[in-house]
C-alpha positions in Angstrom: 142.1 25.2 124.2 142.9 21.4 124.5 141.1 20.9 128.1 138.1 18.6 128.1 134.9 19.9 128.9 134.3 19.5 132.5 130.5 18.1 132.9 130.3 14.7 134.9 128.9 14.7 138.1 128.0 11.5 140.5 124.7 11.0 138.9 125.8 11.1 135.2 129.1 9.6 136.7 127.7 6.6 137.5 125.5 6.4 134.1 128.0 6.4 132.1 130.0 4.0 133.7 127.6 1.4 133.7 127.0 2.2 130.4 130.8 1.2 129.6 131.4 -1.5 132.1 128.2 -3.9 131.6 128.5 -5.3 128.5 127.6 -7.8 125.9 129.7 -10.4 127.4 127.1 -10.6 130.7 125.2 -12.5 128.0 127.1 -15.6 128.2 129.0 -15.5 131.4 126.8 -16.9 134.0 126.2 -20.0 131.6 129.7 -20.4 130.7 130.6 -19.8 134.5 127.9 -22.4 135.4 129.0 -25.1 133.1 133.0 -24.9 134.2 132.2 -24.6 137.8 128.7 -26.0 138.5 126.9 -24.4 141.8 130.5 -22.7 142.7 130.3 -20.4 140.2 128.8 -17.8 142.5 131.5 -18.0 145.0 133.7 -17.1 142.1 131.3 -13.9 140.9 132.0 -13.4 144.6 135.3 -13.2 144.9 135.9 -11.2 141.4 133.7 -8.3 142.9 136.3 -9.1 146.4 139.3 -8.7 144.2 137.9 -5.9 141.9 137.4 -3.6 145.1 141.2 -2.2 145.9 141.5 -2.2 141.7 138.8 0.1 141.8 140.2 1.9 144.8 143.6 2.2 142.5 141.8 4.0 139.1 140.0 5.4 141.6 143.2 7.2 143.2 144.7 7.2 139.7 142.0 9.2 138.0 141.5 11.8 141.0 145.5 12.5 141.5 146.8 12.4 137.6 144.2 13.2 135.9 144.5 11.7 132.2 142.4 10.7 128.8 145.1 8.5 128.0 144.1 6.2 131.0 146.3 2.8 132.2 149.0 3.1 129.5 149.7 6.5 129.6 149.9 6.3 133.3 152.2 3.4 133.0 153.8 5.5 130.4 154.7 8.4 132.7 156.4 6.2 135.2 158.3 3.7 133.2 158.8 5.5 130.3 158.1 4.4 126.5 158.2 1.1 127.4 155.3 0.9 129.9 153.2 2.9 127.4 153.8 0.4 124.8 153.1 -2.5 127.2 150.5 -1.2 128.6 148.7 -0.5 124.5 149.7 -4.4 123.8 148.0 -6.0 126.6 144.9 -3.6 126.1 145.2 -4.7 122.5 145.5 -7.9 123.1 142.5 -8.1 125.5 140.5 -6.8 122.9 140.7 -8.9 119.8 140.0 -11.8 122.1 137.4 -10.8 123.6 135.4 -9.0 120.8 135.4 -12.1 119.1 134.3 -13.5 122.0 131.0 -11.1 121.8 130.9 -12.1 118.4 130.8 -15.8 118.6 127.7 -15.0 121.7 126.0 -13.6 119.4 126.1 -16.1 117.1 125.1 -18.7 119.2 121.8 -16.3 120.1 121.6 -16.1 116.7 121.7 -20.1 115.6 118.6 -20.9 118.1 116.5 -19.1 115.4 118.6 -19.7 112.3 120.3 -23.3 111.8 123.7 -22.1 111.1 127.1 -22.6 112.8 126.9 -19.9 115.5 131.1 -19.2 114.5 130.3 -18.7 110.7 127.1 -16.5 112.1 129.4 -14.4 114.4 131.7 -14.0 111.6 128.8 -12.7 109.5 128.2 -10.3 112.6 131.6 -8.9 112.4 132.0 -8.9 108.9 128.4 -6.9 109.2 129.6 -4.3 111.9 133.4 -3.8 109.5 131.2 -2.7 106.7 129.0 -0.1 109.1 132.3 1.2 110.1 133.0 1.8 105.7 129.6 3.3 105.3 129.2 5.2 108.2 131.7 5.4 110.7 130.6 8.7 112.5 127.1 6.7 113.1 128.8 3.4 114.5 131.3 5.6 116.6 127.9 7.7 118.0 125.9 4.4 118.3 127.9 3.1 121.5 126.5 5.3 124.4 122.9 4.2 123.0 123.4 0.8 122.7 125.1 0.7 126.5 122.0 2.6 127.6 119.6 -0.4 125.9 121.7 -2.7 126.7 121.1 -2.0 130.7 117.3 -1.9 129.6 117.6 -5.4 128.3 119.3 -7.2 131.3 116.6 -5.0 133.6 114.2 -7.4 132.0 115.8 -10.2 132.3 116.5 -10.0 135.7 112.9 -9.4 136.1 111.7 -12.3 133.9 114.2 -14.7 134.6 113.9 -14.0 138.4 109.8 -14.7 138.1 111.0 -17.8 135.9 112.9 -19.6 138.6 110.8 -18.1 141.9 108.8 -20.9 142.0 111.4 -23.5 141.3 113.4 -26.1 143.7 115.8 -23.1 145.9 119.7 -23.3 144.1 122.3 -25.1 146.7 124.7 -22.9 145.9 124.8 -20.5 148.5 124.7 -23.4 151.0 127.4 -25.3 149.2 131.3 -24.9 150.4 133.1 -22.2 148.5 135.7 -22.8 145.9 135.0 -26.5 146.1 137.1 -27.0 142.8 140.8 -27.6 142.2 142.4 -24.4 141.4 143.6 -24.5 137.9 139.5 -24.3 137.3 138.9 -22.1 139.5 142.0 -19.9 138.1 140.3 -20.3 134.8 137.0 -19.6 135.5 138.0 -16.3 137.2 139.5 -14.7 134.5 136.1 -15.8 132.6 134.4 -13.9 135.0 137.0 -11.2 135.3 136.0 -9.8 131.8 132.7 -8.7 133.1 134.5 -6.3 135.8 136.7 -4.5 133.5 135.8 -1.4 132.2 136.4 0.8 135.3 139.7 1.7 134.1 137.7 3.9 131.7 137.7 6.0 134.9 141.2 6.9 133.9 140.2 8.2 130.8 137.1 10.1 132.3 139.1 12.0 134.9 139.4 15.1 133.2 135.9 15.2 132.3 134.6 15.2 135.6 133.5 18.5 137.6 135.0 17.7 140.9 137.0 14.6 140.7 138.1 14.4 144.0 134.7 14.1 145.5 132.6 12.7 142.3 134.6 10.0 140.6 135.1 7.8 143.9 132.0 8.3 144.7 130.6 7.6 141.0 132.8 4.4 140.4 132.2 2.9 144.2 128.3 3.2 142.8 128.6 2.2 139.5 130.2 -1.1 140.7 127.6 -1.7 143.2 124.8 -1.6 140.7 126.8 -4.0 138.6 127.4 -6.1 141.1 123.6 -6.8 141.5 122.9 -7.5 138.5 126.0 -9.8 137.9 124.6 -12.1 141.0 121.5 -12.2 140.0 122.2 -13.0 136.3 124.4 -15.9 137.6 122.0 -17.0 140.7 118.8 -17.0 137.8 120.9 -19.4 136.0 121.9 -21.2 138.5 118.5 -21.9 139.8 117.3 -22.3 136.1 118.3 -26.2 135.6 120.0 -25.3 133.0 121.0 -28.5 131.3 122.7 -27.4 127.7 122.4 -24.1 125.9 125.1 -22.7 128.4 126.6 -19.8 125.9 122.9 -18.4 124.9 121.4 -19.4 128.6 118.3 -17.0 128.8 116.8 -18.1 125.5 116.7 -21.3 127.2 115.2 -20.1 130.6 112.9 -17.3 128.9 111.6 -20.3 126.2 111.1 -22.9 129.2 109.3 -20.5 131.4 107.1 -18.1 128.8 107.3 -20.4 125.5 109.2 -20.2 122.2 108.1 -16.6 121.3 110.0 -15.5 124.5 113.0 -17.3 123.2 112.9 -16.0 119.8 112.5 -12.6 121.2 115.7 -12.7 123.2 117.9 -14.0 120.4 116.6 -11.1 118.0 116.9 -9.1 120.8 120.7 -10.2 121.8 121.9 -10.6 118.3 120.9 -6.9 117.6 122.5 -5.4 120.6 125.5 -8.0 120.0 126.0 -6.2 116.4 125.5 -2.6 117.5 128.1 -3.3 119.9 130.6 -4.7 117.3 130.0 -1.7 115.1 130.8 0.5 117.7 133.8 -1.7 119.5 135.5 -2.4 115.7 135.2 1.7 115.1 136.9 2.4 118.9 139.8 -0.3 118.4 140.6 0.3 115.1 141.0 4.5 116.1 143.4 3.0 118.7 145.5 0.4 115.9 145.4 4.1 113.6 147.0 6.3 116.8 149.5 3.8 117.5 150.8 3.0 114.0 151.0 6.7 113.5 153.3 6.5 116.8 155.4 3.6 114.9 153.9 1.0 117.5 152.3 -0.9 114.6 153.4 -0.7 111.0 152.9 2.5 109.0 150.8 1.3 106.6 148.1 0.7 109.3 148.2 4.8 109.7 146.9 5.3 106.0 143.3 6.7 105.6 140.7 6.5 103.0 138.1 9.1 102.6 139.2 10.0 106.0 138.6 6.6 107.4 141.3 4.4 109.0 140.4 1.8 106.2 143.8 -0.2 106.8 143.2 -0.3 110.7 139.5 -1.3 110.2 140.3 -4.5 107.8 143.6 -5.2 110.6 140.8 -5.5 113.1 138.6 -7.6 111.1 141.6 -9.7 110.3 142.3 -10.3 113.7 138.7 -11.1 114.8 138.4 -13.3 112.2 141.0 -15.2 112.9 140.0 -15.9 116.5 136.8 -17.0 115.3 138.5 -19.6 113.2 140.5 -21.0 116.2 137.4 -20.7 118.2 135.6 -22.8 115.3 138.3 -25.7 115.0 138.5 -25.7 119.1 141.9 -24.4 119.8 140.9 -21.2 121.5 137.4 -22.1 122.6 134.4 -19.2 123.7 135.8 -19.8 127.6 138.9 -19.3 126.4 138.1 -16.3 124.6 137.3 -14.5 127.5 139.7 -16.2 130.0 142.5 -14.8 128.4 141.0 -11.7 127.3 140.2 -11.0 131.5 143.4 -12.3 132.0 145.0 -9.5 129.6 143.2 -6.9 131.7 143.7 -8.4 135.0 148.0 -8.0 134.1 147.4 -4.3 133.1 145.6 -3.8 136.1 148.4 -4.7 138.1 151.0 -2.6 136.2 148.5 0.7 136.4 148.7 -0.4 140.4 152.8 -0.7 140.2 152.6 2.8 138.6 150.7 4.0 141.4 153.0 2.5 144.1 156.1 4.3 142.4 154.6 7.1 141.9 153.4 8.2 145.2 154.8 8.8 148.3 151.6 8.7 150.3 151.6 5.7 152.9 147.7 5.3 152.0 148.0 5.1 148.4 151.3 2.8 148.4 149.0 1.0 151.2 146.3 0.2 148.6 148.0 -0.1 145.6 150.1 -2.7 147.5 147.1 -4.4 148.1 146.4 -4.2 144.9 149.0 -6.0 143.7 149.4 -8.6 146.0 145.9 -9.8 145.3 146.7 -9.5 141.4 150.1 -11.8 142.1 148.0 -14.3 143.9 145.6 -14.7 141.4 147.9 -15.2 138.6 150.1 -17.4 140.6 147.8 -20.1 140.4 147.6 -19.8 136.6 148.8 -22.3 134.7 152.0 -21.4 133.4 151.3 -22.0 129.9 148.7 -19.7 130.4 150.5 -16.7 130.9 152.6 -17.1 127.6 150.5 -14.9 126.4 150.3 -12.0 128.0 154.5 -12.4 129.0 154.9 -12.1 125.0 153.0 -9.2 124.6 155.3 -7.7 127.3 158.7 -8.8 125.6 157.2 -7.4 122.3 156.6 -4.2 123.5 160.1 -4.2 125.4 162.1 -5.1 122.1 160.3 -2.5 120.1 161.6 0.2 122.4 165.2 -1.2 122.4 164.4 -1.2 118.0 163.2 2.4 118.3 165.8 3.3 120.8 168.8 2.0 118.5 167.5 3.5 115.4 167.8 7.1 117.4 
């Protein structure tokens, strides 16, 4: 029997979603959105949640019509072949060891308000940390993630509570009153994808499909939930900070609101707080990737040597990981690919494979509704990339041509 037990309903559904879609990055966001954009940043959390509805609609279609555990690049797989698969792996992969990093480097700026260390060489230390949990004990780091998720919800509960009684009393924010999108639109390009990171995860549902008792009816229902829930806790995070003054501090923000409103214990209590959750999180997200580096060397998408395990650990794939989040914790250090950035082009990664899971859909049904949606679907993920910068999109465009030339390699070796 290969079939995947069937036990998700809407309730446990939406749970687990959350669980996979609010992350470590909401940590940082609304600070980093708030320093870029000032008192628009909430029209831009606005109109992420507006352009993250017909995506949502897509995995939604995607997960109840061909049902997979391989998710977006599989999907893209089935219609375009080797090629989509493999494009589909890179971009995911290339999301990923930007925007772990990017987790990493959060933490270590919670970290550096209570130790007085660079928060870069304290975020390496937190991934170097989380590699060697995967060495010791990589069944506990790869069981740690659904608890961590769970606490992790816990933990922005309270400071949506603490942080809301914080600024009650203060001067109202402007923002809601001020014109939206009052910013020229390379910034506001930019400071979408930032914000983008925090609204990926529902792909997952992809991956879930199979696991669900009645997908047709359930998963919609469970992801259309799920992102509302988010959603009110993303605007609030980013309205409490807005409303908070905030003057500096912008990448650890509620150790600055939480120490201004309740005094330093408060503070020091969220930064223990955030770096442990920050960790967990690595431990877990280093054990996940690096499975994913071992499956696809083992399918000769990354070199062979990466498939080699030790003790029945991926050991190659796990140091390949660190490697890689090292490295863009170094360029993050010396200011070439900045915490923003980070997650700008990490969002940006996901926001291109969203588009090609909604091309996939468009080609491969003949339904007028679905190609009506997934249409949709792509003409919102066109518009927003169209006012990238072009220099910008390098990245992801590379990752494309890299995954087309290894399937001509493979192809001409056969």
């Amino acid at each position: 029997m290969s079939d995947l037990r069937k036990t998700l309903g809407v309730t446990r559904g939406t749970a687990l979603m959350l669980n996979i879609v609010m992350g470590a990055g909401l940590l940082t966001l609304p600070g980093l959105a708030l320093r870029q954009a000032g008192e628009q940043a909430i029209w831009i959390w606005l109109g992420c949640a507006l352009a993250a509805a017909p995506l949502l609609a897509v995995f939604a279609m995607i997960g109840r019509r061909f049902p997979d555990a391989g998710g977006i690049p599989a999907f893209a797989g089935n219609q375009f072949g080797r090629t989509g698969y493999t494009a589909g792996t890179f971009l995911f992969l290339g999301a990923v060891t930007l925007g772990l990093p990017a987790v990493a480097i959060t933490g270590g700026y919670y970290a550096a308000t209570i130790i007085n260390l660079s928060p870069y060489v304290l975020g390496a230390g937190l991934v170097m940390l989380a590699t060697l949990v995967n060495f010791l004990s990589a069944e506990l780091a790869g069981r740690v993630n659904s608890v961590i998720a769970s606490a992790l919800i816990f933990v922005l509960v309270v400071i949506v509570v603490l942080g809301g009684y914080a600024v009650a009393g203060g001067v109202p924010s402007p923002t809601l009153q001020s014109t939206p999108l009052n910013i020229d639109t390379e910034t506001c390009a930019a400071v979408f994808m930032m914000i983008f990171f925090a609204f990926t995860g529902w792909e997952v549902a992809a991956h879930l499909s199979e696991e669900f008792r009645n997908p047709q009816r359930d998963l919609p229902l469970a992801m259309a939930l799920s992102f509302l829930i988010a959603l009110c806790f993303y605007l609030a995070l980013a309205q409490i900070v807005a409303m908070s003054g905030l003057s500096a501090s912008y990448e650890a923000p509620f150790v600055a609101i939480l120490s201004a409103s309740y005094g330093s214990w408060a503070g020091v209590a969220m930064a223990v707080t955030a770096t442990v959750m920050i960790f967990a999180n690595l431990s877990a997200a280093i054990w996940a990737v690096s499975r994913m580096v071992f499956s696809c060397a083992r399918q000769g998408l990354l070199p062979s040597t990466l498939a080699i395990t030790s003790a029945g650990t991926p050991a190659r794939a796990v140091m390949a990981v660190l490697v890689a989040m090292l490295a863009a914790i170094g360029l993050a250090s010396q200011g070439i690919l900045p915490l923003d950035t980070l997650l700008e082009y990490a969002g940006q990664n996901f926001l291109v494979l969203y588009g090609i899971g909604a091309v996939a859909l468009f080609v491969a049904s003949d339904q007028k509704r679905i190609k009506a949606v997934s249409g949709i679907a792509i003409l919102v993920v066109l518009t927003i990339l169209a006012m990238r910068d072009a220099w910008a999109m390098l990245y992801p465009v590379a990752l494309v041509l890299a995954a087309y030339a290894l399937d001509r390699a493979v192809k001409s070796r056969v």
